[in-house]
C-alpha positions in Angstrom: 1.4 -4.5 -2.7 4.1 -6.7 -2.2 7.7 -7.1 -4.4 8.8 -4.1 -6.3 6.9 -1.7 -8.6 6.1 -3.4 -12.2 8.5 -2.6 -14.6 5.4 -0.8 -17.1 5.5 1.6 -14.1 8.9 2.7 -14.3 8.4 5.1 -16.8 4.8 6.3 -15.9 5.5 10.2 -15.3 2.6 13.1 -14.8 4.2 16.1 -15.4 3.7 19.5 -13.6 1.5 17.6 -10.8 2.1 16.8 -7.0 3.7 12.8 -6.9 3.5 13.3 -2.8 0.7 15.5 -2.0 -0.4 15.7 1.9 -3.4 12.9 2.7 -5.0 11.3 4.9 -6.7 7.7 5.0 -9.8 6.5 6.5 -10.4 3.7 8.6 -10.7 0.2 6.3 -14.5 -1.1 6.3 -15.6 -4.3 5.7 -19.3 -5.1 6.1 -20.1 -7.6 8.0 -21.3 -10.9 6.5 -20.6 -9.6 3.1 -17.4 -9.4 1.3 -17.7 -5.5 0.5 -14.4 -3.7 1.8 -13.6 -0.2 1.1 -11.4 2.5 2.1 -11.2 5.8 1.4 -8.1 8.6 0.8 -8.2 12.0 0.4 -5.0 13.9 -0.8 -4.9 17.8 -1.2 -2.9 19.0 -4.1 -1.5 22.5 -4.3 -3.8 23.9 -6.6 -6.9 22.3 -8.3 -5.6 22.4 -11.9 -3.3 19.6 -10.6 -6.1 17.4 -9.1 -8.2 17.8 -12.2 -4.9 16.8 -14.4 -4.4 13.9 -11.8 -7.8 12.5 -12.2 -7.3 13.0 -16.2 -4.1 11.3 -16.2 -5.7 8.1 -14.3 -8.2 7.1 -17.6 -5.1 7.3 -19.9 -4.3 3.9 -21.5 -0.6 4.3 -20.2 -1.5 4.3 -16.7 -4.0 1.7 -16.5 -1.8 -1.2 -17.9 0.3 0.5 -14.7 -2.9 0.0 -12.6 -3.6 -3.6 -14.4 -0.3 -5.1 -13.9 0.3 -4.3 -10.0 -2.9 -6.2 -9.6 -1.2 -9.3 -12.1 2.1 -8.7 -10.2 0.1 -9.9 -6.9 -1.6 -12.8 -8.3 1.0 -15.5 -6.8 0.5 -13.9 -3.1 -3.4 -13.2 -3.5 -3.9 -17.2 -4.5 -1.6 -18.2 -1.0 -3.7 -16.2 1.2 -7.0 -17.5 -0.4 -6.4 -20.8 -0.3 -4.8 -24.1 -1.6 -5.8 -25.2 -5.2 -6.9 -21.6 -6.1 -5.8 -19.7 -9.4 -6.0 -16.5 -9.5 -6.4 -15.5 -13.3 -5.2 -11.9 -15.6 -6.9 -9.1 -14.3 -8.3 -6.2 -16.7 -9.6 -2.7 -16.0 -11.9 0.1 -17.7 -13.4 3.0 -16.9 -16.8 3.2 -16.0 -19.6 5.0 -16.3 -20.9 7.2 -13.2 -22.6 10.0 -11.5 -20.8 12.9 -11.7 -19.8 14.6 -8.4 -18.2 18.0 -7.9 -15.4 19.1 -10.5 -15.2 15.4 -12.0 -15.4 11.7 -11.5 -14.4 8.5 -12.6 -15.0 4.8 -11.8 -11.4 2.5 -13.1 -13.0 -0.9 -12.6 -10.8 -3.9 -12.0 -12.2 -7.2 -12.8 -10.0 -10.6 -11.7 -11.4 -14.2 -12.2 -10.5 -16.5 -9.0 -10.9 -20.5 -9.8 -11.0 -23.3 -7.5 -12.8 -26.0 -6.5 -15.7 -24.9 -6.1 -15.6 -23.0 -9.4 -15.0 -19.9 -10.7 -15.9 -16.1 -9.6 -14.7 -12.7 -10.5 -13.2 -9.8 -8.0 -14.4 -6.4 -8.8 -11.9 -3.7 -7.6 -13.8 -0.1 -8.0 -11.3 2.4 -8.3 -13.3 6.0 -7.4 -11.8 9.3 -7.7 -13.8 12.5 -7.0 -12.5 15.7 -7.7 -13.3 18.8 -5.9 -11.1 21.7 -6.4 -7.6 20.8 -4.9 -9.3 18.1 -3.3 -9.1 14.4 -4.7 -10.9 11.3 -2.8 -9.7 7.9 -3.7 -12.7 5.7 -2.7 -11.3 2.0 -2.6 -14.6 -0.2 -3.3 -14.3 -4.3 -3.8 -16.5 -7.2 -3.7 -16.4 -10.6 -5.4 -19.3 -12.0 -7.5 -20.8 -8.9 -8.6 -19.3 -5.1 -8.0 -20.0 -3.3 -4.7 -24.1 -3.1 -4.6 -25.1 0.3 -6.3 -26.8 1.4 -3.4 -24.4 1.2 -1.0 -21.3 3.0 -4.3 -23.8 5.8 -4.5 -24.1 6.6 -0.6 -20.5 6.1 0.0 -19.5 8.5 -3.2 -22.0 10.8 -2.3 -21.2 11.5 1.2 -17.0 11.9 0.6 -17.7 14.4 -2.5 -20.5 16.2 0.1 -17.5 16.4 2.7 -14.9 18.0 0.2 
């Protein structure tokens, strides 16, 4: 994200758990003739009591107008690299339902209406963490129009929590 943190951030702390923990990134996908794009992350925490207060702490109202506002911070920059005459509108997040895998799950879903010309559609950001033990995946899933197709969520989530 370009610029600086926003300022709601600032005081976002999660006591008594790992801000820096080791991870490692996979390679970005984007599906070809689609716009699906995801990416996953996997960090390792020292001990699975923090990755289970991690993924707790992430469906708190506190830090998801944290979450929410670094997507509003960005609107300015994602508008220039979509195109001239396009607004790019407030985004808002929730947590979603979903399939529970391992130790626990949850789906923060980022919605953000784009306008232009040719009307109006909405970005869906999928936010995914699976927790297994120490383990945490951060599954990275967007589309525009509609959220990532089910089908292709469910086998993506389902083979990072059978890898952890």
């Amino acid at each position: 994200m370009p610029g600086n943190p926003p300022a709601v951030c600032n005081s976002l702390q999660e006591p008594g758990v790992d801000q820096n923990p080791p991870f490692v990134e996979s390679p970005y996908f984007d599906q070809n003739g689609t716009s699906v794009e995801i990416q996953e992350e996997i960090d390792v925490y020292p001990t699975a009591q923090q990755a289970a207060k991690d993924l707790l702490f992430s469906e708190t109202p506190k830090f998801q107008q944290c979450f929410v506002a670094g997507f509003n911070q960005q609107r300015g920059y994602e508008a220039k690299i979509i195109g001239h005459g396009v607004k790019v509108g407030l985004s808002a997040s929730r947590v979603e339902p979903m399939a529970r895998y391992g130790q626990a799950a949850t789906d923060i879903r980022v919605t953000t209406p784009i306008s232009g010309p040719g009307g109006t559609l909405t970005s869906y950001y999928d936010n995914v963490i699976i927790v297994q033990g120490r383990y945490e995946a951060i599954i990275e899933e967007a589309d525009f129009q509609s959220p990532v197709p089910v089908a292709l969520a469910t086998t993506v989530d389902e083979a990072v929590a059978g890898k952890l």
